[in-house]
LUMSE-287879 format. One record per residue: residue number from 1; z, y, x of N, C-alpha, C in turn. Coordinates in pm, whole numbers. Layout:
<recs>
<NUM <Z Y X> <Z Y X> <Z Y X>>
...
</recs>
This chain:
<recs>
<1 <7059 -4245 14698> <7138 -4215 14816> <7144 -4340 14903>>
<2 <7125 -4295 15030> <7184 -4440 15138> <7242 -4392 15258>>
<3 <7273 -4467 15310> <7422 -4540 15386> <7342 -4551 15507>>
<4 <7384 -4468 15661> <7380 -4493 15719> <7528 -4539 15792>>
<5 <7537 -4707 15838> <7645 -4746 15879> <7664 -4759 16028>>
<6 <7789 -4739 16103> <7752 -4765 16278> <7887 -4823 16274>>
<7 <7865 -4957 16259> <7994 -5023 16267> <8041 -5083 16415>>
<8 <8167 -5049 16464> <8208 -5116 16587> <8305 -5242 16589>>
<9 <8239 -5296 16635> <8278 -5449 16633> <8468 -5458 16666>>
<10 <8483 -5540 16594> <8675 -5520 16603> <8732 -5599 16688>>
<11 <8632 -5642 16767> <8756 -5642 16949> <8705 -5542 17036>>
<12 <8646 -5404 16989> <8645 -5299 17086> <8692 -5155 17027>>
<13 <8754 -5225 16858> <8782 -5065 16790> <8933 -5032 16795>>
<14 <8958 -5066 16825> <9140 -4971 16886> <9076 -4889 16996>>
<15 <9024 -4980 17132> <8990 -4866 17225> <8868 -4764 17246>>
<16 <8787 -4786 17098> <8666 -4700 17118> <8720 -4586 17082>>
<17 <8666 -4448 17136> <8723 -4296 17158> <8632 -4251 17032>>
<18 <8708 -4254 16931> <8692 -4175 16789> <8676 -4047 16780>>
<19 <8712 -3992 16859> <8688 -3797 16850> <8576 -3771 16975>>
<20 <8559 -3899 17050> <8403 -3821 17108> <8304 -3847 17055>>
<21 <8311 -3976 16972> <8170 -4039 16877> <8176 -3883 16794>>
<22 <8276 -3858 16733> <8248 -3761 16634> <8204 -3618 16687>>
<23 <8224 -3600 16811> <8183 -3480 16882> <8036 -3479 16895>>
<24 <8000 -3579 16938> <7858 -3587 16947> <7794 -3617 16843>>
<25 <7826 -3642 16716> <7786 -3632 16566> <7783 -3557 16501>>
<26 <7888 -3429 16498> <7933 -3349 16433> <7840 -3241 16393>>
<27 <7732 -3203 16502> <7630 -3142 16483> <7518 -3186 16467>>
<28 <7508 -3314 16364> <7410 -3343 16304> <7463 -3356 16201>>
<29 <7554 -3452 16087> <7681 -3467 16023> <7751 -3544 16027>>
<30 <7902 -3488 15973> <8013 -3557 15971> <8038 -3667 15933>>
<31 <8049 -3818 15954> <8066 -3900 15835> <8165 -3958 15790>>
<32 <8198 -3985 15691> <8348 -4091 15605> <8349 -4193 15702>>
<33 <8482 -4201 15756> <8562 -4305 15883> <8611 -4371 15744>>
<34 <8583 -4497 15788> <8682 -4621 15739> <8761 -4690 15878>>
<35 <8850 -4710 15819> <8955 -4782 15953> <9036 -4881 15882>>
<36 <8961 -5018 15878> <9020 -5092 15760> <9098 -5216 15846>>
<37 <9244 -5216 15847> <9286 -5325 15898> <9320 -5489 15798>>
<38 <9307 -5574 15892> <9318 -5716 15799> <9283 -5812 15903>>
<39 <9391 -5890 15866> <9431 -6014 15963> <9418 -5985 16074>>
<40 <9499 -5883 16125> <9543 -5851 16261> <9429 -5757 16338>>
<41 <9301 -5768 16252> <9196 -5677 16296> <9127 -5548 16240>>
<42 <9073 -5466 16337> <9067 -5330 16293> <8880 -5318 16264>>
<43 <8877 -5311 16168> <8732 -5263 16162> <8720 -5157 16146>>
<44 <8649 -5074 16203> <8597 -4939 16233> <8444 -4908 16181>>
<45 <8411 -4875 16117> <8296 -4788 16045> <8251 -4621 16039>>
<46 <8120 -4564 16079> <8106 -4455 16082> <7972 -4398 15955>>
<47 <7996 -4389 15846> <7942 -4376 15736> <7879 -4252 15694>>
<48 <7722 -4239 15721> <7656 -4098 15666> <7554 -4145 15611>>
<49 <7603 -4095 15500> <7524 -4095 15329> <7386 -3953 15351>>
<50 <7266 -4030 15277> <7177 -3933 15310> <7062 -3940 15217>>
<51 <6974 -3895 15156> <6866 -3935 15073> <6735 -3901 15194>>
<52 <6752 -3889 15283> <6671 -3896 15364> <6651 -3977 15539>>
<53 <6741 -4099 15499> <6742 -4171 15576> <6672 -4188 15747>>
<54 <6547 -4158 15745> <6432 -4199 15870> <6483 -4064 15930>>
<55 <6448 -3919 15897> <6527 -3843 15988> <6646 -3825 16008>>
<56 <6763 -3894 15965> <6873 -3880 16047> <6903 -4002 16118>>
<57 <6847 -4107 16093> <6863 -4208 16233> <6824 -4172 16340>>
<58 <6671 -4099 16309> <6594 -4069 16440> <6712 -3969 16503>>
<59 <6747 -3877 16444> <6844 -3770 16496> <6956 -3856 16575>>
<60 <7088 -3940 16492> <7149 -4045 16507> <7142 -4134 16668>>
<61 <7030 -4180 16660> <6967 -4244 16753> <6942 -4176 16891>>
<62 <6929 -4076 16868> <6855 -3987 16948> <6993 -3909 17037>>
<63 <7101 -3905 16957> <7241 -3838 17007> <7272 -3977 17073>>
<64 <7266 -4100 17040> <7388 -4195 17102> <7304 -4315 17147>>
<65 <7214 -4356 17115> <7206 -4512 17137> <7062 -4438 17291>>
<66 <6977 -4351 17237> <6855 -4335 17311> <6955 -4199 17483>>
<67 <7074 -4152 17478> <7151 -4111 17588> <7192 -4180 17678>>
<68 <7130 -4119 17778> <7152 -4267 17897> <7323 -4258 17932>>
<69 <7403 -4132 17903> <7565 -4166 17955> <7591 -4291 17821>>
<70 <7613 -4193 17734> <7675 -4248 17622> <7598 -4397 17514>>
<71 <7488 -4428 17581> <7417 -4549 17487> <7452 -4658 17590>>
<72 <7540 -4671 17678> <7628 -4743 17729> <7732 -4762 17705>>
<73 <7772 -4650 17641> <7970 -4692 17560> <7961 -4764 17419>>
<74 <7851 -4684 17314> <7833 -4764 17199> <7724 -4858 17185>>
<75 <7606 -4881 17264> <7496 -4968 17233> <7588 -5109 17260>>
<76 <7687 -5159 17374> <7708 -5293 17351> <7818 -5286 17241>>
<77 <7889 -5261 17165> <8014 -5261 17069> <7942 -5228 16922>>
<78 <7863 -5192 16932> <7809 -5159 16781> <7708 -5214 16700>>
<79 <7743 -5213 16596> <7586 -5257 16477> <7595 -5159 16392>>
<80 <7454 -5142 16325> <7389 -5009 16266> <7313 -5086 16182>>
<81 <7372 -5037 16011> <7263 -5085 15926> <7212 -4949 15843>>
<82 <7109 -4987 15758> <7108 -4890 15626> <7069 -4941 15513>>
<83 <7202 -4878 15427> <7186 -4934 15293> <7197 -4854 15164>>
<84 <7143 -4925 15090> <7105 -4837 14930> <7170 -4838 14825>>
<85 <7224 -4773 14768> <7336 -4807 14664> <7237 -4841 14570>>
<86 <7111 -4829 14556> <7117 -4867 14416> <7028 -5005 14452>>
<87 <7018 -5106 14545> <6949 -5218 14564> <7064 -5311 14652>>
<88 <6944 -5423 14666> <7033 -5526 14760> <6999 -5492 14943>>
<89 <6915 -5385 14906> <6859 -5397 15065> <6923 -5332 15174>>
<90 <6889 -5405 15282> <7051 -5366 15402> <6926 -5357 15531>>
<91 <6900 -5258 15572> <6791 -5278 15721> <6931 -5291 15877>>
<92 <6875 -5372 15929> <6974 -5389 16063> <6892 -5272 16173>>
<93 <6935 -5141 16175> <6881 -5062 16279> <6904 -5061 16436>>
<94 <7036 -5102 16470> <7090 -5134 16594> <7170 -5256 16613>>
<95 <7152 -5375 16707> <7259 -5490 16695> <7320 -5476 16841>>
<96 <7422 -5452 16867> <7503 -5518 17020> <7415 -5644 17098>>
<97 <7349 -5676 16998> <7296 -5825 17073> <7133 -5805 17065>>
<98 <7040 -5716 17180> <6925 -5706 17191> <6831 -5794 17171>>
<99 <6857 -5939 17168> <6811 -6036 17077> <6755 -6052 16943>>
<100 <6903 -5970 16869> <6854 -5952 16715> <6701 -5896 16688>>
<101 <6639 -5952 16589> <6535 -5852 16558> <6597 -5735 16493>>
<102 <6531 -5593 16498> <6563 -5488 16432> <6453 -5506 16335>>
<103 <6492 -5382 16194> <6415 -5348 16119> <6378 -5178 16139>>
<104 <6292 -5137 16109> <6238 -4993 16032> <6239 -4882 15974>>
<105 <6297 -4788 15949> <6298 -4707 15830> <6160 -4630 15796>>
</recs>
């Protein structure tokens, strides 16, 4: 099983709109919200577990980051990894900072 993660950076997750990310997700799937506060900050995580990883990013991708309204609200606030429960390996699929190199699935 792996982990697709779309984490929003925690000086934009109080005001990022949680029920439209999920609107526009919902019909691909739902995923486990973490909303973890600590030391005054909110980290926000959007978590879909999948054994088939490459087609639901493409899907993923394809709803939010590749939409010209909406890959303007989350492409600068967010990072996107995927990871494997049963290894050490973590691919960086989306960074806020177009600089980053990306990886692959």
């Amino acid at each position: 099983m792996q982990c697709i993660s779309i984490q929003i950076q925690p000086q934009y997750s109080r005001e990022f709109d949680r029920d439209a990310f999920l609107q526009r997700v919902r019909g691909i799937r739902s995923p486990e919200v973490d909303a973890i506060e600590e030391k005054g900050k909110l980290y926000l995580s959007f978590n879909f577990f999948t054994e088939f990883p490459a087609p639901l990013w493409q899907a993923l991708n394809e709803c939010l980051y590749q939409d010209a309204t909406y890959a303007t609200i989350i492409a600068p606030v967010s990072v996107v990894i995927c990871e494997s429960e049963s290894d050490d390996e973590c691919l960086l699929l989306h960074h806020f900072d177009s600089s980053e190199p990306l990886d692959t699935l």
